[in-house]
Backbone as a ProteinNet text record, in pm:
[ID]
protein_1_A
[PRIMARY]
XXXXXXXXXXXXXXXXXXXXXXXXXXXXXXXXXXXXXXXXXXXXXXXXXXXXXXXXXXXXXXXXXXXXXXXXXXXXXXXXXXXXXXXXXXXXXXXXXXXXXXXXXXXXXXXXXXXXXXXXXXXXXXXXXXXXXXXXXXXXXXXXXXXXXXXXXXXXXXXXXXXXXXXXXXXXXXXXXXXXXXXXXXXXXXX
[TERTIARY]
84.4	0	88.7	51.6	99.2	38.3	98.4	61.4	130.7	58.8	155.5	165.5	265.2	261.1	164.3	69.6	-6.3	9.5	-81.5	-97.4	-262.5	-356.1	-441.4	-397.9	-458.9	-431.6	-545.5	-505.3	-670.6	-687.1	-808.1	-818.4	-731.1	-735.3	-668.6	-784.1	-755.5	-859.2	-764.5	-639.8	-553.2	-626.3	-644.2	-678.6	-809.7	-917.1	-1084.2	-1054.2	-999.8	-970.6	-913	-770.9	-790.1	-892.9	-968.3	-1085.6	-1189.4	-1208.4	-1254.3	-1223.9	-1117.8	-1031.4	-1025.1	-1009.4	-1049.7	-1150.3	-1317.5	-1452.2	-1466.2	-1412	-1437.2	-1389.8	-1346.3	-1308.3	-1451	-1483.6	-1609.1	-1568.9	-1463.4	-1398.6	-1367.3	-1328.9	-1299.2	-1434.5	-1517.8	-1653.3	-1723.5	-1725.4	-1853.1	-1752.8	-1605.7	-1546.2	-1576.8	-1616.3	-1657.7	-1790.7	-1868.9	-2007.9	-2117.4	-2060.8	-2148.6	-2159.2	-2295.1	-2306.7	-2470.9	-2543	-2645.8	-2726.3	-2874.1	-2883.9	-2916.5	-2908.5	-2858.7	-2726.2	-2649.1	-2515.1	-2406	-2399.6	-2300.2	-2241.6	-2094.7	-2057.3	-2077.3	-2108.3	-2195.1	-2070.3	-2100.8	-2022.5	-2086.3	-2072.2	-2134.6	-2066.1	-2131.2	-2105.9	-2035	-1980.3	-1939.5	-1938.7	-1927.9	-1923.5	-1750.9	-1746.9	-1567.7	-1567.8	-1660.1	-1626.1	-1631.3	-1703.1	-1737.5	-1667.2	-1607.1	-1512.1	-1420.1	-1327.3	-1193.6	-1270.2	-1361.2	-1427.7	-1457.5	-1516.5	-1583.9	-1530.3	-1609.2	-1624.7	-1495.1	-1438.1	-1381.1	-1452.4	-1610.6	-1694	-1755.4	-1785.7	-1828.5	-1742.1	-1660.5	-1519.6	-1536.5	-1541.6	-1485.5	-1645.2	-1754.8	-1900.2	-1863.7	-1823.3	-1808.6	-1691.7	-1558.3	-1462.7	-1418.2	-1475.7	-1489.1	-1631.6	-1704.2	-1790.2	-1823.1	-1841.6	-1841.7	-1938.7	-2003	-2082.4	-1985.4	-1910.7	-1842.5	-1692.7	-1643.7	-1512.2	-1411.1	-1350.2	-1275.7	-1127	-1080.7	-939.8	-922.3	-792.4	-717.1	-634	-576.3	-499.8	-359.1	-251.7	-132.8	-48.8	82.4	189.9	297.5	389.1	464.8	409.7	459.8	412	295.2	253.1	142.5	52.1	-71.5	-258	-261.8	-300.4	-379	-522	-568.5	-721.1	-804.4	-888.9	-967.1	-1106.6	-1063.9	-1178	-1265	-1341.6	-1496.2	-1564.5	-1580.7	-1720	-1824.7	-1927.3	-2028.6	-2099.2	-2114.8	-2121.8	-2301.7	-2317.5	-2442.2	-2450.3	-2429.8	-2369.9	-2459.8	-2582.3	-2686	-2685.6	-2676	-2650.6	-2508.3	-2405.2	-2279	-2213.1	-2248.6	-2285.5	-2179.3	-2143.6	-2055.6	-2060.8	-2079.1	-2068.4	-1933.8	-1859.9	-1736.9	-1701	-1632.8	-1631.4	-1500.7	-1397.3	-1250.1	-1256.1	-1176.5	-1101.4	-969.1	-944.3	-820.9	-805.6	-807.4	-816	-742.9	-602.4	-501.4	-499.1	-561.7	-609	-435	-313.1	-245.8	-199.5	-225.3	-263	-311.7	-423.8	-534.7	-472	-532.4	-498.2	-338.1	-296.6	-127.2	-122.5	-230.6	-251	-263.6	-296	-319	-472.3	-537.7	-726.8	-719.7	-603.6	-608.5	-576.7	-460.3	-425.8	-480.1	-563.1	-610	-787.1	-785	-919.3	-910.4	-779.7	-717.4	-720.5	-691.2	-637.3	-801.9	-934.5	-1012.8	-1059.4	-1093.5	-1157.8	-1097.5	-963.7	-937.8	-942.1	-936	-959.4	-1115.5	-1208.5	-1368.5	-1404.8	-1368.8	-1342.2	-1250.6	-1157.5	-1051.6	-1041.7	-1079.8	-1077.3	-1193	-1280	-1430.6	-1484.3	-1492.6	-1594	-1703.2	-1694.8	-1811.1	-1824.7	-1915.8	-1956.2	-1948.9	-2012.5	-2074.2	-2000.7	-1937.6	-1907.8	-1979.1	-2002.3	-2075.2	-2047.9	-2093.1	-2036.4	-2171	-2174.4	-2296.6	-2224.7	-2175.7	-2103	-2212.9	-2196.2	-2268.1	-2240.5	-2336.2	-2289.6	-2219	-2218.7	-2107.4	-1957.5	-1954.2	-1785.6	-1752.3	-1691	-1686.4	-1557.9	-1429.7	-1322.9	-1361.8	-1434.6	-1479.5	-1569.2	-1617.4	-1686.3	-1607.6	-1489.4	-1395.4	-1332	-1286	-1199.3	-1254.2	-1366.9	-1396.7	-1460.8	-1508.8	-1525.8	-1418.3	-1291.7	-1159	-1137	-1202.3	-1168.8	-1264.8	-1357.2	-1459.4	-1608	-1633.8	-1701.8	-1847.9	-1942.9	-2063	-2189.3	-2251.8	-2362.9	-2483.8	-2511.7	-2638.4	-2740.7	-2781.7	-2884.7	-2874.7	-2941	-2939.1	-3027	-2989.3	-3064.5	-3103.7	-3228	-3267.3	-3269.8	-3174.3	-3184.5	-3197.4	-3083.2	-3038.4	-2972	-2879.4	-2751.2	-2754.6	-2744.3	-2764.4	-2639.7	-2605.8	-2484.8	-2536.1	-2466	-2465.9	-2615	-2703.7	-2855.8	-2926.1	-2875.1	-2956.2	-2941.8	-3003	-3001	-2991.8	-2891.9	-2790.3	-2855.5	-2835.3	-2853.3	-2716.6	-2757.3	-2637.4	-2603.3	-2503.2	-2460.3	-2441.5	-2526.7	-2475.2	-2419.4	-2290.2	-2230.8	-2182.4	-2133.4	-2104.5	-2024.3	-1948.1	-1855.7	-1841.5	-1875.5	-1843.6	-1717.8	-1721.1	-1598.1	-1576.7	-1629.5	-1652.1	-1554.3	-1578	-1561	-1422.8	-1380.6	-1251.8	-1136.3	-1042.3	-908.1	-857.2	-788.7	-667.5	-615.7	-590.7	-513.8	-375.6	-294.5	-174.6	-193.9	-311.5	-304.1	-339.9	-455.6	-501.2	-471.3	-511.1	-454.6	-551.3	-512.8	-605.9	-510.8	-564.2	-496	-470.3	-408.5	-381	-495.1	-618.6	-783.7	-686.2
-118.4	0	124.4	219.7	368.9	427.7	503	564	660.8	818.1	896	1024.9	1127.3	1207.5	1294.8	1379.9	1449.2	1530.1	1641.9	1734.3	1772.6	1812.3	1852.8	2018.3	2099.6	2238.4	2367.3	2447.6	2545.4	2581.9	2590.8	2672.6	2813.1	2869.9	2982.2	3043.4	3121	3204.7	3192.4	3146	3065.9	2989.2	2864.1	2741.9	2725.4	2834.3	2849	2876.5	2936.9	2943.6	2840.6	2807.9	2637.2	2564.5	2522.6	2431.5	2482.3	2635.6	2696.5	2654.5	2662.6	2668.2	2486.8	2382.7	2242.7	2232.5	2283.6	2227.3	2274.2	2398	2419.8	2269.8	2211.9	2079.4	1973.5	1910.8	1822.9	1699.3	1689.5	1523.4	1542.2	1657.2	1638.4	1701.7	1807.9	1828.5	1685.7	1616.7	1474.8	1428.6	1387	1317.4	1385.1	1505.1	1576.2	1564.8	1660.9	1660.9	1634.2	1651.2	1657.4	1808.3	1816.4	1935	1903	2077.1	2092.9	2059.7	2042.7	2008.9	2144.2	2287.4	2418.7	2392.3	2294.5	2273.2	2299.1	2428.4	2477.3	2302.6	2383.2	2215.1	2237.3	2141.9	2138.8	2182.1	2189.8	2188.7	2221.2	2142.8	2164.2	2267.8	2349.3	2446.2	2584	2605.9	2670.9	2699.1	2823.3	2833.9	2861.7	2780.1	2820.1	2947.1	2935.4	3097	3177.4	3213.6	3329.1	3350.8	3224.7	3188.2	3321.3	3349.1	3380.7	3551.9	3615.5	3787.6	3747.1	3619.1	3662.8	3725.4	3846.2	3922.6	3803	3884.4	3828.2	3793.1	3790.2	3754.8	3627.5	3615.1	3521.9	3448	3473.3	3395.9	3267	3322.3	3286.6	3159.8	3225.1	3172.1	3034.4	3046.5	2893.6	2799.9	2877.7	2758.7	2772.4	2808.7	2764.8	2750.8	2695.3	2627.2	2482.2	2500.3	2368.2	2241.9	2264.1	2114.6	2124.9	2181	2152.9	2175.9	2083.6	2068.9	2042	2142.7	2142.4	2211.7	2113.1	2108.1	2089.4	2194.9	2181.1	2069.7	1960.6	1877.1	1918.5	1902.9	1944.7	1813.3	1847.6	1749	1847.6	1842	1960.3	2076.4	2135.8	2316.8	2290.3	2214.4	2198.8	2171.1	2254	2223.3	2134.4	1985	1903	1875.3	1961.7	1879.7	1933.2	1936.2	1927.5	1773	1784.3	1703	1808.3	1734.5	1777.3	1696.7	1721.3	1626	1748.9	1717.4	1772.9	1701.3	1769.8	1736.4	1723.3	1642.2	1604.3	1603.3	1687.3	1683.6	1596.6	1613.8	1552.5	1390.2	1341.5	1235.3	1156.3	1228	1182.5	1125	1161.8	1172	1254.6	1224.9	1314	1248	1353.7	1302.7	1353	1264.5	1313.8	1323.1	1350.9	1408.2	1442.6	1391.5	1377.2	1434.3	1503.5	1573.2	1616.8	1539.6	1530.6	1632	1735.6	1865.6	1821.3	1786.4	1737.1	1611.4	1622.3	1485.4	1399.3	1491.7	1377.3	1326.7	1359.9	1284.8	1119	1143.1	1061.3	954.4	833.5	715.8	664.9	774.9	790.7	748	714.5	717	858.2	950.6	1075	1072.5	1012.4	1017.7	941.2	811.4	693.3	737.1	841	903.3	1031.7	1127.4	1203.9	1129.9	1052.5	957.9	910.1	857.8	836.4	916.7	1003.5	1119	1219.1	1237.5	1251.3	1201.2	1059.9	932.7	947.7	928.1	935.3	1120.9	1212	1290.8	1287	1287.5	1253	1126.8	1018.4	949	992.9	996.6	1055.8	1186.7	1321.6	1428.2	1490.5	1419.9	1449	1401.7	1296.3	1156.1	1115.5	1116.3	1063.6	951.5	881.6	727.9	682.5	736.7	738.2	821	796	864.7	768.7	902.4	793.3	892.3	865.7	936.5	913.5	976.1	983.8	956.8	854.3	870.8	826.4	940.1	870.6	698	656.8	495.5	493.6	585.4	612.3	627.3	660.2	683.3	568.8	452.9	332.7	304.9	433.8	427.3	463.4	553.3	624.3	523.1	449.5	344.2	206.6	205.9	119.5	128.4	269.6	313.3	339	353.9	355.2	217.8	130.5	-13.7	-88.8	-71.2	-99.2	-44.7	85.4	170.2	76.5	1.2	-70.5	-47.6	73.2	132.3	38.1	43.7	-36.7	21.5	-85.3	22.1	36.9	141.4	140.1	169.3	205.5	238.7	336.4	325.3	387.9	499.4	623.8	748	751.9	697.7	661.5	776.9	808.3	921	1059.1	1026.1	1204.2	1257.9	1185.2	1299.3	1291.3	1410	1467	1427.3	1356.2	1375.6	1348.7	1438.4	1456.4	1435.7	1460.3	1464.8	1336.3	1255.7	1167.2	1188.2	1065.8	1074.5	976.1	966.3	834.3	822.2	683.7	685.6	707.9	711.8	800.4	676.8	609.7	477.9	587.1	567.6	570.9	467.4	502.8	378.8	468.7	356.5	450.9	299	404.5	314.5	339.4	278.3	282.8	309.8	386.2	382.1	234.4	165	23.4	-63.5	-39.7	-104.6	-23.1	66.8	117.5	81	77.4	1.1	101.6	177.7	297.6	193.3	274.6	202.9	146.7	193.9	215.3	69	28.2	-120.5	-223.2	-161.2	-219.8	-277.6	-349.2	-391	-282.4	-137.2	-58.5	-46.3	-92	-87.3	23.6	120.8	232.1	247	314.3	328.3	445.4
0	0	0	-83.7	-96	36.7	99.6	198.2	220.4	115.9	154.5	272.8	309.1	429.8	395.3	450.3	422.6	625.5	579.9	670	650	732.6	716.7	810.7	761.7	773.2	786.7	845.5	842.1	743.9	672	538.1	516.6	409.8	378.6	290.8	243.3	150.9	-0.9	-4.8	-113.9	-149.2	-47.8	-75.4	-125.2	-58.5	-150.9	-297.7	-313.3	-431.3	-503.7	-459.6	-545.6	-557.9	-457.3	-509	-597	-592.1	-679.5	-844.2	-846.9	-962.2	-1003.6	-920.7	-958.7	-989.6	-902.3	-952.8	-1040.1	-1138.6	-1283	-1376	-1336.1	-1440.9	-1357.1	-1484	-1421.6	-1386.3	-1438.3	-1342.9	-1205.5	-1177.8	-1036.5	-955.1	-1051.2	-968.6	-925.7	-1025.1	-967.7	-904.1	-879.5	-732.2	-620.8	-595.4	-477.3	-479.7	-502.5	-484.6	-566.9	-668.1	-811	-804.3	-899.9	-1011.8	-881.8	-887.5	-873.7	-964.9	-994.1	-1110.4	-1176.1	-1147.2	-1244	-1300.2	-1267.9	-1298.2	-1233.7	-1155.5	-1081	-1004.8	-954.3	-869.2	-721.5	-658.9	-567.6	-446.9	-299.1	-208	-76.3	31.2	138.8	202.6	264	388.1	338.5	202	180.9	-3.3	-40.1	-185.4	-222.5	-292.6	-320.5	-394.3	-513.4	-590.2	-502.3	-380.7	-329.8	-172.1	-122.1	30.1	7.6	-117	-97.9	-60	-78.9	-30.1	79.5	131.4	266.2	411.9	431.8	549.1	657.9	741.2	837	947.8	942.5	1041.2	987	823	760.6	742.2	746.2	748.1	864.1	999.8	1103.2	1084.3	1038.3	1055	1004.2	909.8	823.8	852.6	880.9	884.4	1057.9	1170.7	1287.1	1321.6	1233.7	1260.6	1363.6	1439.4	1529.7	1462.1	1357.1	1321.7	1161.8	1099.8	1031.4	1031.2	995.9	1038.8	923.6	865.4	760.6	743.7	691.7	638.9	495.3	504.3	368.1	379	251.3	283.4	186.4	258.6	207.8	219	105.7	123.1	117.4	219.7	211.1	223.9	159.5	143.8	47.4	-29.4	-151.8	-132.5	-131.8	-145.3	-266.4	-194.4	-316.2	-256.9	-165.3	-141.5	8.6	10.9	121.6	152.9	302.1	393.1	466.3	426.5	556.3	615.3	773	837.5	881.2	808.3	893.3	1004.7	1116.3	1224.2	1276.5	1339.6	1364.4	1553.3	1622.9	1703.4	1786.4	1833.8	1847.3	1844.7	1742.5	1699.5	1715.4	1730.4	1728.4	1600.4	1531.2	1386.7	1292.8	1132.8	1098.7	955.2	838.8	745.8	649.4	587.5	594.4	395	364	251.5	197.4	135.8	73	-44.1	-71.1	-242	-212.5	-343.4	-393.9	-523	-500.4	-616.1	-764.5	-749.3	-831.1	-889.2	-987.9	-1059.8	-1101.5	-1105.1	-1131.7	-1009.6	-861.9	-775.7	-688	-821.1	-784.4	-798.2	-707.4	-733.9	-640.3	-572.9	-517.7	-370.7	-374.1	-149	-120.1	-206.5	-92.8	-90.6	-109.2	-100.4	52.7	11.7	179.2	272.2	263.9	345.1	405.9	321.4	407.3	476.2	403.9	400.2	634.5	588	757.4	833.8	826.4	907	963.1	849.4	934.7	997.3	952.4	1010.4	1153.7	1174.8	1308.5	1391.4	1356	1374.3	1403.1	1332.5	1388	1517.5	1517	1586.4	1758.6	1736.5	1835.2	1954.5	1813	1867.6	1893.1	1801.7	1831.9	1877.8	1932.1	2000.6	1898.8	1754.9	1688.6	1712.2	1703.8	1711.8	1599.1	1477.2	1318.9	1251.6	1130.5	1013.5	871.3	780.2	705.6	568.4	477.4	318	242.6	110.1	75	-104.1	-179.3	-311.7	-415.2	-524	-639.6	-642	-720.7	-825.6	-869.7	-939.2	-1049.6	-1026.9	-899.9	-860.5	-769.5	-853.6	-838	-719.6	-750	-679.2	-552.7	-554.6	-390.9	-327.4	-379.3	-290.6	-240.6	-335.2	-309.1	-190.3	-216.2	-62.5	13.1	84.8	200.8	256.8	102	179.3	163.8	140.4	245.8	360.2	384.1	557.5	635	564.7	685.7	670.4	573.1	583	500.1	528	512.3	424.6	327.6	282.6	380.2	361.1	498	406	290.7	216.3	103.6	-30	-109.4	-154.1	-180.2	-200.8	-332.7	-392.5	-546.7	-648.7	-678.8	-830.8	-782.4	-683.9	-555.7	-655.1	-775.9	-792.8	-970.8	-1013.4	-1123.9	-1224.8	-1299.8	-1410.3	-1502.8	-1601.4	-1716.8	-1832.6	-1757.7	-1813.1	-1766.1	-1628.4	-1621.5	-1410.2	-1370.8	-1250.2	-1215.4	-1081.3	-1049.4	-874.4	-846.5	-667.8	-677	-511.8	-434.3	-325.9	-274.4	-190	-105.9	17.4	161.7	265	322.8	345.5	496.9	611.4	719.2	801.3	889	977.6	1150.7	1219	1363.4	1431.1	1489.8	1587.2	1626.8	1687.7	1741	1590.3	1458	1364.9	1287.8	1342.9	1221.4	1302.5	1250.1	1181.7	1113.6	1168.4	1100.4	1010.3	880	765.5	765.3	881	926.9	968.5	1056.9	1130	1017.3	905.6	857.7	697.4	640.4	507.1	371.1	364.5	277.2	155.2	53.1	-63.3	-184.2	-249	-278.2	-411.3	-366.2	-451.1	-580.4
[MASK]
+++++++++++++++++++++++++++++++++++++++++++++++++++++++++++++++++++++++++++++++++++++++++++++++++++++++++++++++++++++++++++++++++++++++++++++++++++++++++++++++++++++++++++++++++++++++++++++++

């Protein structure tokens, strides 16, 4: 297994803008969220075109947000990506969410690796019980790698997600604290 060093990091108003600048390509929009179905690319908790102006109060609103919890992911000095869990606090709950901005990236262990690093970060530093992901059908790799993290289908969302003029379910899949296995212990193979 590839398993490479990564850092997760506080956002920057740089880094909104990179992802800005990735979801304009549609291969890497549908590995994140998909497309709304107006088209724009989708993104929870925050708009990338519009993050890098926001107010230093709107600022603080969104990325010290206590039910969302987001990082930039770096290797070295280099933005290739952000994680998010949104937080369900209530529930103990967290739905978590990986990009890998840098498509020649993909496929390198940096998805496994920052994939690790929230998982145990939600788990660890947060006390979640539940993390769980929400991936098109269609993104066959992203369902791969997290059912190597352990991760389970719990049910399907029938014709939630919009591509390319048709409509796809959406695999919801989720993993227990009780049930994960850091990749480090475990046998996760480079998605």
């Amino acid at each position: 297994m590839t398993f490479q060093h990564i850092e997760l990091r506080e956002v920057s108003r740089e880094d909104v803008l990179k992802i800005h600048e990735w979801l304009q390509d549609d291969e890497v929009a549908e590995a994140w969220f998909g497309r709304y179905s107006y088209g724009d690319s989708a993104h929870l908790a925050y708009n990338p075109g519009k993050a890098a102006s926001f107010s230093e109060l709107k600022w603080k609103e969104v990325f010290e947000d206590s039910d969302h919890k987001i990082f930039s992911v770096y290797t070295g000095e280099e933005h290739i990506g952000e994680v998010h869990l949104a937080i369900e606090e209530s529930l103990g709950d967290g739905q978590l969410s990986v990009l890998i901005g840098r498509k020649d990236l993909w496929h390198k262990g940096f998805g496994n690796a920052a994939t690790n690093k929230i998982i145990e970060f939600g788990f660890d530093q947060i006390g979640l019980f539940r993390i769980w992901v929400d991936v098109p059908e269609y993104n066959k790799k992203a369902i791969s790698l997290f059912r190597q993290f352990g991760f389970i289908h719990e049910g399907t969302l029938r014709k939630s997600r919009p591509h390319h003029g048709a409509r796809f379910d959406s695999v919801v899949m989720g993993i227990l604290k009780s049930e994960y296995v850091s990749s480090t212990d475990a046998n996760v193979s480079d998605v």
